[in-house]
PQR file of N, CA, C, O and H, with PARSE charges and radii, in Angstrom:
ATOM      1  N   UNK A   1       0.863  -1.176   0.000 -0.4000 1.5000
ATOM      2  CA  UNK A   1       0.000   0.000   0.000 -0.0000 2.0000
ATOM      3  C   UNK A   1       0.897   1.222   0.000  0.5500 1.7000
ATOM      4  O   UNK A   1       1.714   1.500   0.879 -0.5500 1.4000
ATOM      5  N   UNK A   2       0.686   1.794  -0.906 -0.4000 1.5000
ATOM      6  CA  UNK A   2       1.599   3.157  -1.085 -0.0000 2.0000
ATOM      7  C   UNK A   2       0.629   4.129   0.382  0.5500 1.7000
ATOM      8  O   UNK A   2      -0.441   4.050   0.986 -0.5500 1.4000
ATOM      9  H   UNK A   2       0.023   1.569  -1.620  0.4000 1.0000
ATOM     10  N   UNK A   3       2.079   5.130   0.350 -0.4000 1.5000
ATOM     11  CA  UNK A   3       1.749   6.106   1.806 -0.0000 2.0000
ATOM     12  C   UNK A   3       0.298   7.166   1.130  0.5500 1.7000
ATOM     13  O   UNK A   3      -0.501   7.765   1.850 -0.5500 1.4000
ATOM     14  H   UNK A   3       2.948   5.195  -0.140  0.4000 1.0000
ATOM     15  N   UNK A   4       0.288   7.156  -0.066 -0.4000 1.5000
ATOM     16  CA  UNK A   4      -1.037   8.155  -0.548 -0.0000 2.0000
ATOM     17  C   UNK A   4      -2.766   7.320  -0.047  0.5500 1.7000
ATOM     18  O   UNK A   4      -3.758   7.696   0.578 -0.5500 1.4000
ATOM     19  H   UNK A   4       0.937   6.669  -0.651  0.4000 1.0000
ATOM     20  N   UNK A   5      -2.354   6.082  -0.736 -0.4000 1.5000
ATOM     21  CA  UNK A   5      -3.445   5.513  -0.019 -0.0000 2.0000
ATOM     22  C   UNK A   5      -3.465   5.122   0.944  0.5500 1.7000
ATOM     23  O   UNK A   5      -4.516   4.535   1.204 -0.5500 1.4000
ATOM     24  H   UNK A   5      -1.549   5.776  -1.244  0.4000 1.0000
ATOM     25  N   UNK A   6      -2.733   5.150   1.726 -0.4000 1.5000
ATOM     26  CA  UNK A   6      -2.554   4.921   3.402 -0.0000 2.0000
ATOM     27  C   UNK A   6      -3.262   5.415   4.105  0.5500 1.7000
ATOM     28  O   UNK A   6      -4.037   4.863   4.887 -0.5500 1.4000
ATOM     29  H   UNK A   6      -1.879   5.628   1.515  0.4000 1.0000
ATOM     30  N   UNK A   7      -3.052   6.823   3.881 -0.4000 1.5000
ATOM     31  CA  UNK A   7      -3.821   8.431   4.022 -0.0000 2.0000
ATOM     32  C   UNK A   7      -4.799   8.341   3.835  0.5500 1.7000
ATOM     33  O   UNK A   7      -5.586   8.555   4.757 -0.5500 1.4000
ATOM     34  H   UNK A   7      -2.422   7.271   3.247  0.4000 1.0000
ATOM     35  N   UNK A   8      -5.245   8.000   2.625 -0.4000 1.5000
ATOM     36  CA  UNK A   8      -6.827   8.477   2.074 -0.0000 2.0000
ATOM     37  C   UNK A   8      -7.708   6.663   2.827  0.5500 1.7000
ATOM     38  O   UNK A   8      -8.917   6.494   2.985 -0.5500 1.4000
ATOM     39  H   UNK A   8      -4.606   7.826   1.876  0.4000 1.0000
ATOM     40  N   UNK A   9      -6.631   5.669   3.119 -0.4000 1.5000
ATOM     41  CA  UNK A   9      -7.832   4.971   3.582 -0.0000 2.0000
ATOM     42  C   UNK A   9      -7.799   5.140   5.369  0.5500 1.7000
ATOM     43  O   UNK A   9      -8.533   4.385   6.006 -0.5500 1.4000
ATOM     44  H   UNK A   9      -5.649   5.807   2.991  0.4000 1.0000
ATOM     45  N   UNK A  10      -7.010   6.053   6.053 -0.4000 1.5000
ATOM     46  CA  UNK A  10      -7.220   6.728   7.369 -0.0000 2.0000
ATOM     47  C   UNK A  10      -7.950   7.838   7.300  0.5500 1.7000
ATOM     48  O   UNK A  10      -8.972   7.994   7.969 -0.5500 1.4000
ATOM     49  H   UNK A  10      -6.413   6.667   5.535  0.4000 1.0000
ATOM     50  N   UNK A  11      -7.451   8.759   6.428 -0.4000 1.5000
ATOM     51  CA  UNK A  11      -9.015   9.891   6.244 -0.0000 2.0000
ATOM     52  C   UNK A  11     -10.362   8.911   6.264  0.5500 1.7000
ATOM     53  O   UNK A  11     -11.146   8.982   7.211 -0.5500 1.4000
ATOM     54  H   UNK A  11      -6.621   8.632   5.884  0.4000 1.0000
ATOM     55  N   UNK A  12     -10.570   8.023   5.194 -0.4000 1.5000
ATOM     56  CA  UNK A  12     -12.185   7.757   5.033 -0.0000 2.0000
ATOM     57  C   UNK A  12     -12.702   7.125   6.432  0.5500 1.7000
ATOM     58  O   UNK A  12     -13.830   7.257   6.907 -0.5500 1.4000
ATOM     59  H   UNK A  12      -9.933   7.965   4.425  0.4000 1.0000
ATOM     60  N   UNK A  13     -11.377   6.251   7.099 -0.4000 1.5000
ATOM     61  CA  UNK A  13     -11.716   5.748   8.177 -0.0000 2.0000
ATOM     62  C   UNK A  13     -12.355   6.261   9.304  0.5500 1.7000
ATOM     63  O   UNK A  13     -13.213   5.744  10.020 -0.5500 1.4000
ATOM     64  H   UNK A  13     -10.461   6.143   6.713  0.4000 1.0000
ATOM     65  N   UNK A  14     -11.625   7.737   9.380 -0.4000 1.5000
ATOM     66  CA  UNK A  14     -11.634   8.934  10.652 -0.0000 2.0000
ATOM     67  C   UNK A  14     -12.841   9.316  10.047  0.5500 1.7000
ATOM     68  O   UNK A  14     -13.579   9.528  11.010 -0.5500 1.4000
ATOM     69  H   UNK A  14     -10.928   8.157   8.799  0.4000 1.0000
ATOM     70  N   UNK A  15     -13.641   9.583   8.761 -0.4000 1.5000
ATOM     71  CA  UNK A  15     -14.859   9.985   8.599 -0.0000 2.0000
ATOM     72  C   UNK A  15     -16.062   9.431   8.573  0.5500 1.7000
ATOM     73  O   UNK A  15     -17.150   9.977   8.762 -0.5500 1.4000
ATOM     74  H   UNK A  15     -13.042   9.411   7.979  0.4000 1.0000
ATOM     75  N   UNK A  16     -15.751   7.994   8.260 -0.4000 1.5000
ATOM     76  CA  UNK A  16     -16.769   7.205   8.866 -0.0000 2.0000
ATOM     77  C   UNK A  16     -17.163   6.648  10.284  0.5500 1.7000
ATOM     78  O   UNK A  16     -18.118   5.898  10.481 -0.5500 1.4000
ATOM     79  H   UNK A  16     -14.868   7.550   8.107  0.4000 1.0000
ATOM     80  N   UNK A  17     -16.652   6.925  10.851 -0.4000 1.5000
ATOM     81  CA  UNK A  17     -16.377   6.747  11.950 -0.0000 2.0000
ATOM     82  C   UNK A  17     -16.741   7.699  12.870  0.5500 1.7000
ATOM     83  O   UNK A  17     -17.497   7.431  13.804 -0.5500 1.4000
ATOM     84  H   UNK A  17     -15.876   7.535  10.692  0.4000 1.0000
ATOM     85  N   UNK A  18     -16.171   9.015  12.650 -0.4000 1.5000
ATOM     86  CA  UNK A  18     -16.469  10.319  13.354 -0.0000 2.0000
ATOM     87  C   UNK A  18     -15.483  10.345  14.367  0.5500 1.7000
ATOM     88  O   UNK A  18     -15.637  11.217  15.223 -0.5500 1.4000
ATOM     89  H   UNK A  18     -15.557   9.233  11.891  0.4000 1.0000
ATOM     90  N   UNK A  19     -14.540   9.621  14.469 -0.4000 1.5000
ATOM     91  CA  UNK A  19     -13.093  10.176  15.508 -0.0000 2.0000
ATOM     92  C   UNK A  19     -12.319  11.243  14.980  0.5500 1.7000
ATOM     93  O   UNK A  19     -11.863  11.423  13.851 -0.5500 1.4000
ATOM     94  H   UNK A  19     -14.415   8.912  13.774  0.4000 1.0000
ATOM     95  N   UNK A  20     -12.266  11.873  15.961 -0.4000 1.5000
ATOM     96  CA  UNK A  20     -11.865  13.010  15.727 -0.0000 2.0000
ATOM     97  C   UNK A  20     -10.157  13.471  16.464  0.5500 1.7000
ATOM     98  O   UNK A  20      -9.339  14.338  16.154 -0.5500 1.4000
ATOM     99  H   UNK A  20     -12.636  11.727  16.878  0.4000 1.0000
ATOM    100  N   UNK A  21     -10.181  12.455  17.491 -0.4000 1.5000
ATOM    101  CA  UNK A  21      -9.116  12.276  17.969 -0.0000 2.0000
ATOM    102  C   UNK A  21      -8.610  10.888  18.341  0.5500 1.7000
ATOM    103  O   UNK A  21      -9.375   9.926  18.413 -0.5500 1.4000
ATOM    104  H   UNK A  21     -10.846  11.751  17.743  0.4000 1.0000
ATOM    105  N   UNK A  22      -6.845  10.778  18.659 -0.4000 1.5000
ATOM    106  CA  UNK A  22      -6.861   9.917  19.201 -0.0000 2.0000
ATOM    107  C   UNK A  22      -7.173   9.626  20.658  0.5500 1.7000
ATOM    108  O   UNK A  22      -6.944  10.580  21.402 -0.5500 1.4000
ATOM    109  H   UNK A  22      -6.223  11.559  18.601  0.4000 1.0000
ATOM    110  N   UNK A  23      -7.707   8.381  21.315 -0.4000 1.5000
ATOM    111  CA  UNK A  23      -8.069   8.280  22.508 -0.0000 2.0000
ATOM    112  C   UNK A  23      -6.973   8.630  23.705  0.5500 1.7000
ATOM    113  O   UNK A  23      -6.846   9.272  24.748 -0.5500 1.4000
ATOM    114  H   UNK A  23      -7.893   7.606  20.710  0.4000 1.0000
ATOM    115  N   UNK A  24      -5.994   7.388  22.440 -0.4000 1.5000
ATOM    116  CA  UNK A  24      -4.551   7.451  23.878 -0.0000 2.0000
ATOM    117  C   UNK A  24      -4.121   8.509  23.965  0.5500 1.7000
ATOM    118  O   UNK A  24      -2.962   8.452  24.375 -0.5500 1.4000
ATOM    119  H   UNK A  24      -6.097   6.866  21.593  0.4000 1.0000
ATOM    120  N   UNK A  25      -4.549   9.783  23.737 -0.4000 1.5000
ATOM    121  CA  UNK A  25      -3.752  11.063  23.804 -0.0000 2.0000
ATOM    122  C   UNK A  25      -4.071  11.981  25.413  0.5500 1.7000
ATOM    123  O   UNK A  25      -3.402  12.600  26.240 -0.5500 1.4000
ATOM    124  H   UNK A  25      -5.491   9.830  23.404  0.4000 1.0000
ATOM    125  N   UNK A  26      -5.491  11.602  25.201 -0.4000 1.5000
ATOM    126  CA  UNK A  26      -6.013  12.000  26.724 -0.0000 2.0000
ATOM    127  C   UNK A  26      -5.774  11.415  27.984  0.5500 1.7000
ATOM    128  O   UNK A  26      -6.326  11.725  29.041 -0.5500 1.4000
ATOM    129  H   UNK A  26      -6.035  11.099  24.529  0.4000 1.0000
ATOM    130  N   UNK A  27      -4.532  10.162  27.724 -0.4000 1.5000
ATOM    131  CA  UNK A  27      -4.188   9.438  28.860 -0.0000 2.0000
ATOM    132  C   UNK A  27      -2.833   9.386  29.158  0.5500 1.7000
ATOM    133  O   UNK A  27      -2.322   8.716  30.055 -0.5500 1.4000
ATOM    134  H   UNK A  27      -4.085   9.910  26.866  0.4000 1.0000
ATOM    135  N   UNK A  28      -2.202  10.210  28.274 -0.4000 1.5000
ATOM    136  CA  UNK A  28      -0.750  10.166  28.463 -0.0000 2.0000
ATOM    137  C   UNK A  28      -0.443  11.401  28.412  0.5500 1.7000
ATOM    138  O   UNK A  28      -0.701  12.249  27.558 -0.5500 1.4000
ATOM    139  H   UNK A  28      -2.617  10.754  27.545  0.4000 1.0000
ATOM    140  N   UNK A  29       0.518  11.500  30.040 -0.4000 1.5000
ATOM    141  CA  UNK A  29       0.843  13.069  29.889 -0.0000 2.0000
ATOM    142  C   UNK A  29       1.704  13.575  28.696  0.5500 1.7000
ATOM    143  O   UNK A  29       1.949  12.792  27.779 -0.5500 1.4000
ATOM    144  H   UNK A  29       0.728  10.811  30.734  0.4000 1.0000
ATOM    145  N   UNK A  30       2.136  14.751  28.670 -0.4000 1.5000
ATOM    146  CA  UNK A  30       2.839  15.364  27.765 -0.0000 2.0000
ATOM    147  C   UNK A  30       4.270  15.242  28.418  0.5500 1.7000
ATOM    148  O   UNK A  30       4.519  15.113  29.617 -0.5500 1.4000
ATOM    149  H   UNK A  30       1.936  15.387  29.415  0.4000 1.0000
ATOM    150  N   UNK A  31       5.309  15.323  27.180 -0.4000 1.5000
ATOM    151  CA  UNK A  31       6.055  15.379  27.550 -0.0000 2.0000
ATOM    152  C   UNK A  31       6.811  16.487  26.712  0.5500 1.7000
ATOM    153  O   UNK A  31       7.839  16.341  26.051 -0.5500 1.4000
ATOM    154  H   UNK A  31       5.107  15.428  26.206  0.4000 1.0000
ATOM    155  N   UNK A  32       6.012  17.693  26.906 -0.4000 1.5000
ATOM    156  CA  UNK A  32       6.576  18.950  26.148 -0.0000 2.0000
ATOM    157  C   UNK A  32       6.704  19.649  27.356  0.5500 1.7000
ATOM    158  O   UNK A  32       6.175  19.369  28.432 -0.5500 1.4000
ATOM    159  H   UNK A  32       5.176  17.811  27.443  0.4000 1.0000
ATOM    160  N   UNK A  33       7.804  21.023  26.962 -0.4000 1.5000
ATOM    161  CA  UNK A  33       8.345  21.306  28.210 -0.0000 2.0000
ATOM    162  C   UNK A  33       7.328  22.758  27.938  0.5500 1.7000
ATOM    163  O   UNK A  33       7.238  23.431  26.911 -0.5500 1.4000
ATOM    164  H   UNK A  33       8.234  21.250  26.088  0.4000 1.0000
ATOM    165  N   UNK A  34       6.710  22.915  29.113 -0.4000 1.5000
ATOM    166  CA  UNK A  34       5.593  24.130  29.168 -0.0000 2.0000
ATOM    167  C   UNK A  34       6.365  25.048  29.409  0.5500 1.7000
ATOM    168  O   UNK A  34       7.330  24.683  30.080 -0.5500 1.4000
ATOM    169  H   UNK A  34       6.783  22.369  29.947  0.4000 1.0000
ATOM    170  N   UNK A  35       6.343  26.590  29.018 -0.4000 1.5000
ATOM    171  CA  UNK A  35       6.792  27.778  29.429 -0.0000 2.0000
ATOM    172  C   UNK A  35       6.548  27.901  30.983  0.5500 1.7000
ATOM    173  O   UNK A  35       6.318  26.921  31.691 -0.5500 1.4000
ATOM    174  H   UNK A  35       5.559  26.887  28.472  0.4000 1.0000
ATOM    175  N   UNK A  36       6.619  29.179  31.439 -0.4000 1.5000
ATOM    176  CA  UNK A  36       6.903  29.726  32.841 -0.0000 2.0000
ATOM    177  C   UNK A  36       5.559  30.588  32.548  0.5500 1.7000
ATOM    178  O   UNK A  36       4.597  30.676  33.312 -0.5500 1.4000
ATOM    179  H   UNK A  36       6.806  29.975  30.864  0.4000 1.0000
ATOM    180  N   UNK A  37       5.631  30.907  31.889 -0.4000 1.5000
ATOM    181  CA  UNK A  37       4.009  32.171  31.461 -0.0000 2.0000
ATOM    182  C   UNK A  37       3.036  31.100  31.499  0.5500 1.7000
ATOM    183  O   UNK A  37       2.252  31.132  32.448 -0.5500 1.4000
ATOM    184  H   UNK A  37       6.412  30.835  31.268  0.4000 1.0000
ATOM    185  N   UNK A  38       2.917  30.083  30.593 -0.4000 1.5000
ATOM    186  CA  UNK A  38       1.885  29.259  30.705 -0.0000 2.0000
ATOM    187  C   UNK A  38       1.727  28.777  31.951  0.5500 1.7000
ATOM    188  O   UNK A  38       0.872  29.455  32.523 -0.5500 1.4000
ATOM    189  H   UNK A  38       3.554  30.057  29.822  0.4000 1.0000
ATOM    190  N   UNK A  39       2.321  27.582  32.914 -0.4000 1.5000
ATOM    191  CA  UNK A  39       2.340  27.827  34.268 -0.0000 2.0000
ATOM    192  C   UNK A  39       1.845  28.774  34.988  0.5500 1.7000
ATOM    193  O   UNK A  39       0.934  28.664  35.808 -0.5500 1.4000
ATOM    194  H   UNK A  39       3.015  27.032  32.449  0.4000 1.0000
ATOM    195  N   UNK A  40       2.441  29.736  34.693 -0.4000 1.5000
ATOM    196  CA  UNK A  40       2.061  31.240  35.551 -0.0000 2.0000
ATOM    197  C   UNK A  40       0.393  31.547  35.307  0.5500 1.7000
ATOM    198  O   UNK A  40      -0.192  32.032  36.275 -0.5500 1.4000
ATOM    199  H   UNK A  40       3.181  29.825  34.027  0.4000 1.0000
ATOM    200  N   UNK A  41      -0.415  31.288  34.048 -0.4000 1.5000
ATOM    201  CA  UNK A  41      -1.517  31.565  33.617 -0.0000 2.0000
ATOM    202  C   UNK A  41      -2.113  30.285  33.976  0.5500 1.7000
ATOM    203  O   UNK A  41      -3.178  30.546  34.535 -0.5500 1.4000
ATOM    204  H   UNK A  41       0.060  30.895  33.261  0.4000 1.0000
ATOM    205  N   UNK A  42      -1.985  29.384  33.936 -0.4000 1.5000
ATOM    206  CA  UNK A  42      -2.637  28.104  34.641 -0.0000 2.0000
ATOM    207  C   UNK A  42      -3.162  27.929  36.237  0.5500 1.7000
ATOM    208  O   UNK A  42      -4.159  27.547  36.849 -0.5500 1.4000
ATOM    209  H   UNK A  42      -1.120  29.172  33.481  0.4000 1.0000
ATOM    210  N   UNK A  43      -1.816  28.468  36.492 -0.4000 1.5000
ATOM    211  CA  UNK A  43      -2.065  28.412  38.498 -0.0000 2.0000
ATOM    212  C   UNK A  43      -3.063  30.086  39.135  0.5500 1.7000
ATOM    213  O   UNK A  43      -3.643  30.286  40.202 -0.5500 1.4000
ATOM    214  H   UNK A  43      -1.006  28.779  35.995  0.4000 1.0000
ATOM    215  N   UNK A  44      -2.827  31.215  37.608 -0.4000 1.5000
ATOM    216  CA  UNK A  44      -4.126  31.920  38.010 -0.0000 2.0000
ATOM    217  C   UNK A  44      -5.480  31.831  37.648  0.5500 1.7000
ATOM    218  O   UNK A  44      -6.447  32.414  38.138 -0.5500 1.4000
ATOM    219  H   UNK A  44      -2.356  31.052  36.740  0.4000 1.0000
ATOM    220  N   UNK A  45      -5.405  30.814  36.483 -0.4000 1.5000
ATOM    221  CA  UNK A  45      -6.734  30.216  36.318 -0.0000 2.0000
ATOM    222  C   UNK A  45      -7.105  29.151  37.632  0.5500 1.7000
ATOM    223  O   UNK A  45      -8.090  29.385  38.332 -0.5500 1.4000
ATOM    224  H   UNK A  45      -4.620  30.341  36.085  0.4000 1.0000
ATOM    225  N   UNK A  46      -6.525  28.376  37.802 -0.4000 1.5000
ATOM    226  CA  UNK A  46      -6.862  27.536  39.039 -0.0000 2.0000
ATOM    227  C   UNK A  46      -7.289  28.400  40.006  0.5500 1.7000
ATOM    228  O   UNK A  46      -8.450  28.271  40.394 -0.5500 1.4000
ATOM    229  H   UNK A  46      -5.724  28.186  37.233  0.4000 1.0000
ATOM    230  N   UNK A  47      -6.490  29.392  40.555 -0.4000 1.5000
ATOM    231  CA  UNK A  47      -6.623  29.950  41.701 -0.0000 2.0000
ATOM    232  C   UNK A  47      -8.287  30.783  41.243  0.5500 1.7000
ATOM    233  O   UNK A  47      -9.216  30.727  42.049 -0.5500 1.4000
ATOM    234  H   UNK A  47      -5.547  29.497  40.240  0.4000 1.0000
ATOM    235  N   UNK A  48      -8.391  31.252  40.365 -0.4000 1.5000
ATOM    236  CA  UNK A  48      -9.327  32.314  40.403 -0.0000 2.0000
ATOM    237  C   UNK A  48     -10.689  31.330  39.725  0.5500 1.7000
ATOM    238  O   UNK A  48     -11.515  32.059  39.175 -0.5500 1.4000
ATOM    239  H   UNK A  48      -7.637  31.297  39.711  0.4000 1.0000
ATOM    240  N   UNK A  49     -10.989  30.067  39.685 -0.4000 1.5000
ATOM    241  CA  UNK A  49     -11.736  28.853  39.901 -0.0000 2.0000
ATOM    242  C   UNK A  49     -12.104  28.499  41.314  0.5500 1.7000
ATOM    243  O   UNK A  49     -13.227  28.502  41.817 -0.5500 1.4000
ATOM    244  H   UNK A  49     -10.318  29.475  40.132  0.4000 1.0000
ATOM    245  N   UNK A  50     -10.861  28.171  41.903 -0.4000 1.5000
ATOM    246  CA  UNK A  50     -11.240  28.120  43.465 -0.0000 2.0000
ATOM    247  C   UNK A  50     -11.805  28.893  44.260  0.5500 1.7000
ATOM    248  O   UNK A  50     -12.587  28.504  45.128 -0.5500 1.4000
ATOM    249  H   UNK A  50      -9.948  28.169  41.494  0.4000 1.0000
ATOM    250  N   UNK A  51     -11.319  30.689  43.971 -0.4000 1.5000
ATOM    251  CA  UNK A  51     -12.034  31.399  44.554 -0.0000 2.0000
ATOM    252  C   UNK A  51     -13.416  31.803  43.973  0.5500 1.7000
ATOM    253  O   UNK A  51     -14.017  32.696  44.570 -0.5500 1.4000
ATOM    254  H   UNK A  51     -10.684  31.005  43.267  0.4000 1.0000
ATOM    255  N   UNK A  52     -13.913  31.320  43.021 -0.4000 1.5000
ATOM    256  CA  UNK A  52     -15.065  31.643  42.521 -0.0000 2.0000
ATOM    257  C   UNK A  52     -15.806  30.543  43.204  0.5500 1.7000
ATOM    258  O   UNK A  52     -16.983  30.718  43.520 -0.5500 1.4000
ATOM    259  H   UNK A  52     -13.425  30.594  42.535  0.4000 1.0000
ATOM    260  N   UNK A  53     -15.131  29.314  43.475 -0.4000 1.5000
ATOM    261  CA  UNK A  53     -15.838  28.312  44.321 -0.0000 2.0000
ATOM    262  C   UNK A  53     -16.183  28.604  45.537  0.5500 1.7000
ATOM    263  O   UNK A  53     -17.321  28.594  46.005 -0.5500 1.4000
ATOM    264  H   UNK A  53     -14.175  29.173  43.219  0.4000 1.0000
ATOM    265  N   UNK A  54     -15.084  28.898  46.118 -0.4000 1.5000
ATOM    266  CA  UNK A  54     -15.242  29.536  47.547 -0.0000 2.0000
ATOM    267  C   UNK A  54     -16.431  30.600  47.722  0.5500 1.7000
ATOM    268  O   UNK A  54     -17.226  30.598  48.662 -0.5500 1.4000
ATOM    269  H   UNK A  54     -14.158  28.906  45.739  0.4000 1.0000
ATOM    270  N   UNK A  55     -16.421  31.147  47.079 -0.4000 1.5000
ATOM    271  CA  UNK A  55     -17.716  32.590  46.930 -0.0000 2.0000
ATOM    272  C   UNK A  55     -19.154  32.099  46.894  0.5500 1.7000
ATOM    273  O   UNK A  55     -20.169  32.408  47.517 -0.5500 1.4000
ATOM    274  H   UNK A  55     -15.775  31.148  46.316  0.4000 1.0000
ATOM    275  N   UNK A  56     -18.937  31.433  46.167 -0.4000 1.5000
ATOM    276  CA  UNK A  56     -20.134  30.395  45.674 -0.0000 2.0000
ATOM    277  C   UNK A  56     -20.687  29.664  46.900  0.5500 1.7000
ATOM    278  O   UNK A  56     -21.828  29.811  47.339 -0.5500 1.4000
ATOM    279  H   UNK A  56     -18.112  31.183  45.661  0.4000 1.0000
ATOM    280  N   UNK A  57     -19.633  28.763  47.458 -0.4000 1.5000
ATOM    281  CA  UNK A  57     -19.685  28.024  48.951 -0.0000 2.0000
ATOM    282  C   UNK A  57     -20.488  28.702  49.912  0.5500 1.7000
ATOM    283  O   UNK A  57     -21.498  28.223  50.428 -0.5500 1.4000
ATOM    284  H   UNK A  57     -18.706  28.643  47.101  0.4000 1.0000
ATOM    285  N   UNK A  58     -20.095  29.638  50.101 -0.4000 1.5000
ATOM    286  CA  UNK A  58     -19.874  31.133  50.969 -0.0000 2.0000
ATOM    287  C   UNK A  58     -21.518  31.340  50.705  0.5500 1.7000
ATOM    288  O   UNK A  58     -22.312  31.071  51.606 -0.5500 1.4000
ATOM    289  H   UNK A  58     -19.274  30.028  49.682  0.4000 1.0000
ATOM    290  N   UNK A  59     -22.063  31.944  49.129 -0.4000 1.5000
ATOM    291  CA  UNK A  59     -23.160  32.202  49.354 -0.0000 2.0000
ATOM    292  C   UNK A  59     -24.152  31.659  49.643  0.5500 1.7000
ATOM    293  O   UNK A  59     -25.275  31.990  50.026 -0.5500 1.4000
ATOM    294  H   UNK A  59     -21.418  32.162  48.397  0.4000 1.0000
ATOM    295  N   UNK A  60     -23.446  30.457  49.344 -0.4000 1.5000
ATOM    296  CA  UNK A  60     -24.650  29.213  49.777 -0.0000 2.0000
ATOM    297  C   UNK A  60     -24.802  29.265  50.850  0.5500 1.7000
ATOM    298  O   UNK A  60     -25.835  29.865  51.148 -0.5500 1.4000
ATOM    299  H   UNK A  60     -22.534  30.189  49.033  0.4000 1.0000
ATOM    300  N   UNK A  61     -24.177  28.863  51.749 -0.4000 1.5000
ATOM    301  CA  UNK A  61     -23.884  28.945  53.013 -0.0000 2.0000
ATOM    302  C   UNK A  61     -24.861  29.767  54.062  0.5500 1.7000
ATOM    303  O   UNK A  61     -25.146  29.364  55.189 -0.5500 1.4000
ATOM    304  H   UNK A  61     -23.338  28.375  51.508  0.4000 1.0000
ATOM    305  N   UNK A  62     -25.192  30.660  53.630 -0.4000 1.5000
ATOM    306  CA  UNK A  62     -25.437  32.061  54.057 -0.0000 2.0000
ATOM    307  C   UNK A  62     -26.945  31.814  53.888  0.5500 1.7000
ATOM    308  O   UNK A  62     -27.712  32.096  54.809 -0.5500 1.4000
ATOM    309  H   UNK A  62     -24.961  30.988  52.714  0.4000 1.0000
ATOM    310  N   UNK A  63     -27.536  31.113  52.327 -0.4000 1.5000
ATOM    311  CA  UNK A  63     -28.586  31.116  52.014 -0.0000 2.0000
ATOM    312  C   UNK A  63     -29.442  30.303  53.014  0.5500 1.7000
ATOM    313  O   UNK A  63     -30.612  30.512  53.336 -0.5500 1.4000
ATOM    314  H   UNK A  63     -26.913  30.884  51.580  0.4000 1.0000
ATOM    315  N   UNK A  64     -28.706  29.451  53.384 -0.4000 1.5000
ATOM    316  CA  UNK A  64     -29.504  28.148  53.294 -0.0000 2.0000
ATOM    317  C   UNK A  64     -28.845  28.238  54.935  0.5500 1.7000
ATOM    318  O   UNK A  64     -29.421  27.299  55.482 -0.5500 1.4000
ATOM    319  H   UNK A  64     -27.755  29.282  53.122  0.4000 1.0000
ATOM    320  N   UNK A  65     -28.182  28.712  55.703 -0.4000 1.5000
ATOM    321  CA  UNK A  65     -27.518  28.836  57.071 -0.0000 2.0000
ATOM    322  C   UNK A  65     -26.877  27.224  57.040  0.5500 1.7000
ATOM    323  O   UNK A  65     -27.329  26.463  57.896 -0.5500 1.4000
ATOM    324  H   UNK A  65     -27.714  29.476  55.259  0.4000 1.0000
ATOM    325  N   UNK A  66     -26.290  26.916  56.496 -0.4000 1.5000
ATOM    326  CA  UNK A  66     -25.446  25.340  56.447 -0.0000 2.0000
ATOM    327  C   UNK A  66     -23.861  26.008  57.050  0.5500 1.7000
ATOM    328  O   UNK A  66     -23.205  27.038  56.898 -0.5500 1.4000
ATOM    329  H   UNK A  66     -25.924  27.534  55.801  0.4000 1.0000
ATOM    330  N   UNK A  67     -23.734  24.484  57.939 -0.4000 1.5000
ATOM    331  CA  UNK A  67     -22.396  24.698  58.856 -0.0000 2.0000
ATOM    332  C   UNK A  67     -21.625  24.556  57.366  0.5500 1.7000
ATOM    333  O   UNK A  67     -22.008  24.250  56.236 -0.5500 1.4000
ATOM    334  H   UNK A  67     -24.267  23.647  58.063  0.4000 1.0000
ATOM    335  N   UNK A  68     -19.880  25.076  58.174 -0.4000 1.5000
ATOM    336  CA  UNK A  68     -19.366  25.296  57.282 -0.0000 2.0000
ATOM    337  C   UNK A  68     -18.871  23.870  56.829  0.5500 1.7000
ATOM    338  O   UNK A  68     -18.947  22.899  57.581 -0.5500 1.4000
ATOM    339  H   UNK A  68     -19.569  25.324  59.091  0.4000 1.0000
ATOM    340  N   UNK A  69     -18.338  23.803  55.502 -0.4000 1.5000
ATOM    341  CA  UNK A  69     -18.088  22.585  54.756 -0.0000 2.0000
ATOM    342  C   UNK A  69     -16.485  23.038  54.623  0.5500 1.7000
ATOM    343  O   UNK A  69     -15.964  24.107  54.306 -0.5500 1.4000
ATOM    344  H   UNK A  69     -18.276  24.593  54.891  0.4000 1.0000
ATOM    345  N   UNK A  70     -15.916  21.685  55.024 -0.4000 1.5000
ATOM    346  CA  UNK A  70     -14.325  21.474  54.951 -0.0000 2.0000
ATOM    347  C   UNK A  70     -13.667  21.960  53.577  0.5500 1.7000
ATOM    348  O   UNK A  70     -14.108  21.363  52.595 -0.5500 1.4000
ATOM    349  H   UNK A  70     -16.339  20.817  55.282  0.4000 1.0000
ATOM    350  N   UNK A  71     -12.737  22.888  53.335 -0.4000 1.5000
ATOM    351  CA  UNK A  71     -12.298  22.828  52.237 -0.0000 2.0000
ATOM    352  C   UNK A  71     -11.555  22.277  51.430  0.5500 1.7000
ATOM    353  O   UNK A  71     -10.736  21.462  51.855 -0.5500 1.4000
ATOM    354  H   UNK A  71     -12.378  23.373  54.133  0.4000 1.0000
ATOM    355  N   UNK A  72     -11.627  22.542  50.173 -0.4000 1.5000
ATOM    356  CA  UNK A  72     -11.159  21.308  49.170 -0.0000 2.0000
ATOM    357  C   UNK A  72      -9.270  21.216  49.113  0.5500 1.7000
ATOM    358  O   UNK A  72      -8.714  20.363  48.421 -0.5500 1.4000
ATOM    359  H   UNK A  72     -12.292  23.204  49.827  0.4000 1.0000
TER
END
């Protein structure tokens, strides 16, 4: 099997099919080396998730007078 039809019988495959990705990709970490900015923008997305959780917690809390719940 030449590499042209290789291709075109993995394209038709991926379209009949409807995969769009591979599976094993979502199970194996990366092993690319992430910047310091990305990091840096990750741990303020996390952080500013948690505190939107916390707020959230908080208003609940308040609503409904529930003891406080251990944090995560």
């Amino acid at each position: 099997m030449s590499d042209a039809d290789y291709q075109a019988a993995v394209a038709a495959y991926l379209s009949t099919k409807g995969v769009t990705r591979c599976p094993t990709v979502c199970m194996v970490p990366t092993q690319a080396t992430v910047a310091e900015a990305d990091r840096a923008a990750y741990r303020d997305h996390i952080a500013a998730q948690e505190a939107a959780r916390l707020e959230k917690q908080k208003t609940l809390q308040q609503t409904v007078h529930l003891p406080s719940l251990p944090r995560m």
